[in-house]
Every structure is written in structure tokens, then in C-alpha cells.
C-alpha positions in Angstrom: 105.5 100.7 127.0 103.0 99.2 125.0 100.8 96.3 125.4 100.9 93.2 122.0 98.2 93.1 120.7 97.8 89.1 119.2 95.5 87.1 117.1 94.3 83.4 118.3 95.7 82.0 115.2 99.3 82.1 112.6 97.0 82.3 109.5 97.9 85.0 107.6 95.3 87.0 106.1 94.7 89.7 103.4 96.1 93.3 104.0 92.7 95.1 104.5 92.2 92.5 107.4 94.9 94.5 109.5 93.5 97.7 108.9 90.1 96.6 110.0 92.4 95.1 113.0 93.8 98.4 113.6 90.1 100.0 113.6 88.7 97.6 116.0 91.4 98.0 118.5 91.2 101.7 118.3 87.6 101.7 118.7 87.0 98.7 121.1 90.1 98.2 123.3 90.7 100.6 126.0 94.5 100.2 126.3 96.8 103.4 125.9 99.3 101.9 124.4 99.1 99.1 121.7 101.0 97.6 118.8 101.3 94.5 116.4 103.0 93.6 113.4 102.0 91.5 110.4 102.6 90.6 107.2 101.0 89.4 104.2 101.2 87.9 100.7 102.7 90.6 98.1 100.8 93.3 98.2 100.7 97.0 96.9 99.1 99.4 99.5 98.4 103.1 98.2 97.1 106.3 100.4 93.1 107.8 100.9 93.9 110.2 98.8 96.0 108.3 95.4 94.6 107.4 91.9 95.5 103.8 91.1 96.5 104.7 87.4 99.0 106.9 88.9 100.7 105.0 91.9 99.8 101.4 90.9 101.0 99.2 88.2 97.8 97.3 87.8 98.9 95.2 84.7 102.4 94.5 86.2 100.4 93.6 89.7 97.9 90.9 87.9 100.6 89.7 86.0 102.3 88.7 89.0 100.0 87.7 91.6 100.5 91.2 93.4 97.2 92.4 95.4 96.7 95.9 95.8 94.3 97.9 98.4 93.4 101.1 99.5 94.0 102.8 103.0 92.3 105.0 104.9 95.3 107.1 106.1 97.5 109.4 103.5 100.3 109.0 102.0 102.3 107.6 99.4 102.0 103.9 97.9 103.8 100.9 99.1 105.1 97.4 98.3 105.0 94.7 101.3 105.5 91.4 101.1 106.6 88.3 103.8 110.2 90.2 104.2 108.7 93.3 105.0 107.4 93.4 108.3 104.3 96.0 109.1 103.8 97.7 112.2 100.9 99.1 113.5 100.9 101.3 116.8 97.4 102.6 118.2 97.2 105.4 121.0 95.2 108.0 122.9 96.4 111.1 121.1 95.1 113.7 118.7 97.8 115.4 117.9 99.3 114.1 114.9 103.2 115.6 114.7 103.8 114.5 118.6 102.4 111.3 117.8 104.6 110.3 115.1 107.8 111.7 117.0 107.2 108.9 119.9 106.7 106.4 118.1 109.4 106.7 115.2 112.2 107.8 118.3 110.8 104.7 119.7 111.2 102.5 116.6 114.6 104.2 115.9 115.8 104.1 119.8 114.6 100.1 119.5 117.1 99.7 116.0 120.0 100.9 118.2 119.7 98.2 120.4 121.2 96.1 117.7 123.9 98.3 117.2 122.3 99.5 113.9 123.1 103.8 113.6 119.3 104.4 113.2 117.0 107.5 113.6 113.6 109.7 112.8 113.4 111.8 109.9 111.2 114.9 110.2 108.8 113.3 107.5 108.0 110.3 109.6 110.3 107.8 108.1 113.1 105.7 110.2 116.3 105.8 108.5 119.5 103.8 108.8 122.3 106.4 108.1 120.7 108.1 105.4 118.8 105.4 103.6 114.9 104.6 104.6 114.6 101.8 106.4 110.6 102.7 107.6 107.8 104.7 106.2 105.0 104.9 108.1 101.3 106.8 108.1 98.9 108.1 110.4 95.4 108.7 110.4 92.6 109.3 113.3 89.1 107.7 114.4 87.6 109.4 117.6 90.0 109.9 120.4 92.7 107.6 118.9 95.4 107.8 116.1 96.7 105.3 114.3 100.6 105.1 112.9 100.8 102.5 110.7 104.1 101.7 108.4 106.8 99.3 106.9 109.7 97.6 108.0 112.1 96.7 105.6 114.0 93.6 107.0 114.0 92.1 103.1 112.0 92.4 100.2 111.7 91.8 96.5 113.1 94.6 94.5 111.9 93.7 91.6 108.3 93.6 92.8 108.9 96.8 94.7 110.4 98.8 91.6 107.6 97.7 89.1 104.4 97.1 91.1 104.5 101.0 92.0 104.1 103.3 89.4 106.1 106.4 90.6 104.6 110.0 89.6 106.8 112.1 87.2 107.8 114.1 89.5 109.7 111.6 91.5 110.5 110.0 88.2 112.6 113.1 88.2 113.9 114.3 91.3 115.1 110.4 92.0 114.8 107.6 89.0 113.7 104.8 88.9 117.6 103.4 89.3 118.4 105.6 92.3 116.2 103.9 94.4 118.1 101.7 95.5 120.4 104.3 97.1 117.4 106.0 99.2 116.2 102.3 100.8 118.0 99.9 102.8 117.3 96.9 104.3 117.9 95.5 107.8 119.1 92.2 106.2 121.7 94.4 104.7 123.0 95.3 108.4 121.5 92.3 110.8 122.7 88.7 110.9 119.9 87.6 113.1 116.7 86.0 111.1 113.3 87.9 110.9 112.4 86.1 113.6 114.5 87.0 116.0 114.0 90.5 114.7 110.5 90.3 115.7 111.2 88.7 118.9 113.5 91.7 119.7 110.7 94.3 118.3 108.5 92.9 120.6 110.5 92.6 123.8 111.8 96.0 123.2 108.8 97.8 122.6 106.1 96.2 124.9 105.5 94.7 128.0 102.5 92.7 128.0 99.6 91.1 125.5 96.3 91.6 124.7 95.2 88.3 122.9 91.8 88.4 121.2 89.3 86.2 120.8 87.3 84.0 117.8 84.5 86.5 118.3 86.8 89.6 118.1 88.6 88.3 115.2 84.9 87.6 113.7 84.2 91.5 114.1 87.4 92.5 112.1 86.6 90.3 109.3 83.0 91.7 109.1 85.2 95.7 108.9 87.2 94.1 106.7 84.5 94.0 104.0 84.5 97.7 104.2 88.1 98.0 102.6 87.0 95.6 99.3 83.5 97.4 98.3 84.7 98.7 94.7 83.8 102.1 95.8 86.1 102.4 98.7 89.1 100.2 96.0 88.8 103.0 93.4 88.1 105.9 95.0 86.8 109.6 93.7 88.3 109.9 90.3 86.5 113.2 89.4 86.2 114.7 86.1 87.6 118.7 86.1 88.3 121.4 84.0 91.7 122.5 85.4 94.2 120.4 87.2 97.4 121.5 88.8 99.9 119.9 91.5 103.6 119.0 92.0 106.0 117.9 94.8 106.6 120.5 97.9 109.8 119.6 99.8 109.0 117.9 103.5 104.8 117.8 101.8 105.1 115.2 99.3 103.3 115.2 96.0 99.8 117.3 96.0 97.6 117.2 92.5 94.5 119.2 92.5 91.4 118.9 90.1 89.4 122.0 89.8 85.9 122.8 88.6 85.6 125.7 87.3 82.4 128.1 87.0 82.6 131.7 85.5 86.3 131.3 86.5 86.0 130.7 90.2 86.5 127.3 92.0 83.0 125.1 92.3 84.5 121.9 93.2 87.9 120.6 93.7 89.7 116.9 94.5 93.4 116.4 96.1 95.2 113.4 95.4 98.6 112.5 96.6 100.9 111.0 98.7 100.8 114.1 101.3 99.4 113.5 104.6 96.5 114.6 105.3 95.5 116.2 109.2 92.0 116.1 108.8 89.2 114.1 107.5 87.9 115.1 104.3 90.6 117.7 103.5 88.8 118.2 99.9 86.1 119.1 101.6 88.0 121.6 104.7 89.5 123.5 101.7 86.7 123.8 99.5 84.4 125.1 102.3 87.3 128.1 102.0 87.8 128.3 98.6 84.7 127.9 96.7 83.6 130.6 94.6 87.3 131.8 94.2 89.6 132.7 91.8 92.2 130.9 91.8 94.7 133.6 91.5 97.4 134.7 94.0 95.9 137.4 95.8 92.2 136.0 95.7 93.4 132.9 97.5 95.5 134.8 99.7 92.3 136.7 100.9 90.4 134.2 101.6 93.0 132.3 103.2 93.7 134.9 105.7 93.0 133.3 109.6 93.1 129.6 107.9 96.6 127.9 108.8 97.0 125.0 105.7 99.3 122.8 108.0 96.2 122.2 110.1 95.1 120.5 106.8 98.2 118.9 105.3 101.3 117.8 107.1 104.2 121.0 107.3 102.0 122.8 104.1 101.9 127.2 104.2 99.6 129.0 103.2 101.6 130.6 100.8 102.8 126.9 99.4 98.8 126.1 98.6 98.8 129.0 97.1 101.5 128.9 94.3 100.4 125.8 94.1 97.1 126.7 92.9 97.5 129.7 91.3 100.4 128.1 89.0 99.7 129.0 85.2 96.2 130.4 86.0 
């Protein structure tokens, strides 16, 4: 079981101020075990590793009032918003795959307690019958991960279709008008109010609170500044000479930009909604691949001993490959 963790106050704050929360209690509280949920004013959230020209529709966003943010875990791009409740689950674990499988079994194991026919994917998602109920994220800080991801009680489709620029490849394998079909929400299968939902959440899924304090909550807001520096909002948007990418079943979308120098990698940039295993995973692959062709049997070579799902989330080494090699 896990221990609440609660703030002193009802105000609800700006996204980032939860993943500074998230941070702090990783790095600061010694509990095993904790979780809290939240929510906030509309809101797009998009991965470490995502452009905002590609997953956010800034103009629609402005338009509309619609904040947006980066994370520090990977991932794709999300719409939240009062009716979609976030959860965020902080433990003593390193390993990543184990990690997610207690906590979504948990979350899914906590849904059938309201009679709803719920259960984990094997890409991390919580799924009521075969429609996506829960996405949800990981990412580490020494000795902790962190699982953070959505909840779908309700939400504004509208916002959600149009605040999120899908990539083309999604365009294509779903449409924009099939989404629909791949979400649900639990307002769609629960007569209870969000409320009571959360109540329920919470007595399911824990068994005692942590409350913090005016000076911890003074700490999170001084990480949260960390999360709006323009740098950290806009990320790496390199400039390269050959760029390459798609979508690999059970990976999620992976786009590399390559510098080339007499025809050999110098510098390359991954953006996506994968999920990374590592910090830095640009920087991991290059340390391998620098100063090689990117064709089939040069990668292979100098792949040989590396494993690329230690890097990215169910990837082969034979998946990177085709991937980078493709049309070169």
C-alpha cells in the first residue's frame, strides 16, 4: 500500500507545480510507497523528448486559453483538464518495466472494484475493454522512479482533438475521427461523481497520509521555476543534414536528426513519444554511433554487445537499425 501524499491547501496550481511535487517527494521523503493526484486548468503536457511544432497546437492552445508544458519523462503528448484526473506514484525501484506492471495492475485491479472490466496493456496504459482509459509515463532521479499518467473520468474532446497536433504517422494508422474509438471515459461506465471516484482511488490504493508543510510547498514552488525557463519549454531543436524516423509497433514514434560529416554520424537528436530508459538517450547512442555510417551492416557492427531496449522501451537492435539506415 501506499502512503497520500497531501498539500496544506485546495488551490489548484499550474502543471509544472506537480512535477516539481513529484521531484521533491522523490528526493526528500523517505517513504517506499507514495501517490497523489491532481488536476489543473486545461493544459497540454508533451514528453522530454517532443518538438512543440510537431505535438502541440500552439495557435489553437492561445486561442483557447490552453497552457502547455514540458516534462521531464518520455512519451507522447497529452490533454488534461479538471475532468481528467492525474496520478502520480513515486517508489524505490530502478527497474523500469516491473515498475510500471505494479502500479498499472494496481490501478487496473483498483477499476474492478467498481465493477468496471479494466486491465494493463503491455505499453503502460490502463484500458477499459479495449479502449484507453490511462496513459501514464515514467522517468528516474537517483534511487526513485516516478510513474506519472492520466485518468480519464471526463474531458473536453474538443480541446483534446485540436490542442494536440498528432504526427503523420498516427494521422495515418488512426485519424483524427477514430479517436474516439481508442479512448473512453470512466463517466461513460461510472455513475458515481469525480469525487467519489477519488475517494475510492484513494481508499483503495493507500493507507495512510503524508501531509506537507508551507515550507515544503515553498521548496516545490522554487523547482517549479525550473519547468518554465524558456530553455527547458522549447527544448533542443537542432539543425541536421539527414532526418529519419517512423512509428515501431509496442515503441511509439522515434524521429532522428543526423549530422553528417564525410558520410558518418557526428551528431544526432531523437525526438518522440517513445520512452526513454536512460537519461540522455541522444547522448548513450551517440557515444556508440559517432563516426558511423549509417548503413545496415556498419550499425550492426557497432551495435554488437549494446542491447537498444536498455535505451528505449521494448526497441531491437535490429529495429534502430532499419530505422536508421532507411533510404541511406
Amino acid at each position: 500500500m501506499m502512503k497520500y501524499l497531501s498539500l496544506p491547501d485546495n488551490t489548484t496550481r499550474i502543471l509544472p507545480f506537480y512535477l516539481a511535487m513529484e521531484e521533491y517527494a522523490a528526493r526528500i521523503i523517505g517513504e517506499d510507497d507514495i501517490f497523489f493526484m491532481w488536476q489543473v486548468e486545461p493544459t497540454v503536457i508533451f514528453g522530454r523528448n517532443q518538438l512543440i511544432a510537431n505535438e502541440v497546437n500552439v495557435e489553437y492552445c492561445r486561442e483557447h486559453g490552453i497552457a502547455f508544458y514540458r516534462r521531464r519523462s518520455g512519451g507522447g503528448c497529452v490533454y488534461a483538464d479538471h475532468d481528467n484526473i492525474m496520478f502520480s506514484y513515486i517508489t524505490r525501484s530502478d527497474e523500469v518495466q516491473t515498475t510500471f506492471t505494479r502500479y498499472t495492475s494496481a490501478v487496473a485491479e483498483m477499476l474492478r472494484g467498481l465493477g468496471l472490466n479494466a486491465s494493463a496493456s503491455d505499453r503502460n496504459d490502463v484500458l477499459i475493454g479495449n479502449r484507453k482509459v490511462s496513459g501514464n509515463a515514467f522517468y528516474h532521479v537517483p534511487g526513485r522512479s516516478i510513474v506519472h499518467g492520466t485518468m480519464l473520468f471526463d474531458t473536453n474532446m474538443e480541446h483534446m482533438l485540436n490542442a494536440i497536433t498528432p504526427s503523420r504517422e498516427k494521422l495515418t494508422s488512426k485519424g483524427v475521427e477514430s479517436v474516439r474509438s481508442h479512448i473512453t471515459t470512466l463517466r461513460e461506465h461510472l455513475s458515481m461523481d469525480i469525487e467519489d471516484f477519488k475517494r475510492h482511488v484513494r481508499e483503495t490504493l493507500c493507507d495512510g497520509e503524508i501531509r506537507l508543510t508551507a515550507a515544503d510547498v515553498a521548496e516545490i514552488e522554487r523547482i517549479t521555476q525550473a519547468y518554465l525557463e524558456p530553455s527547458f519549454l522549447m527544448g533542443k531543436n537542432p539543425r541536421h543534414e539527414v532526418e529519419c524516423g517512423g512509428r515501431i509497433e509496442g515503441v511509439g514514434s522515434i524521429h532522428v536528426s543526423m549530422e553528417l560529416q564525410h558520410g558518418a554520424v557526428r551528431d544526432l537528436h531523437l525526438t518522440g513519444d517513445f520512452l526513454p530508459l536512460c537519461d540522455q538517450v541522444d547522448k548513450v547512442m551517440l557515444d556508440k554511433l559517432c563516426g558511423v555510417k549509417p548503413e545496415a551492416d556498419a550499425l550492426r557492427a557497432a551495435l554488437d554487445g549494446c542491447d537498444a531496449g536498455q535505451w528505449i522501451l521494448n526497441l531491437t537492435n535490429e529495429q534502430l537499425i532499419k530505422l536508421l539506415a532507411f533510404s541511406h
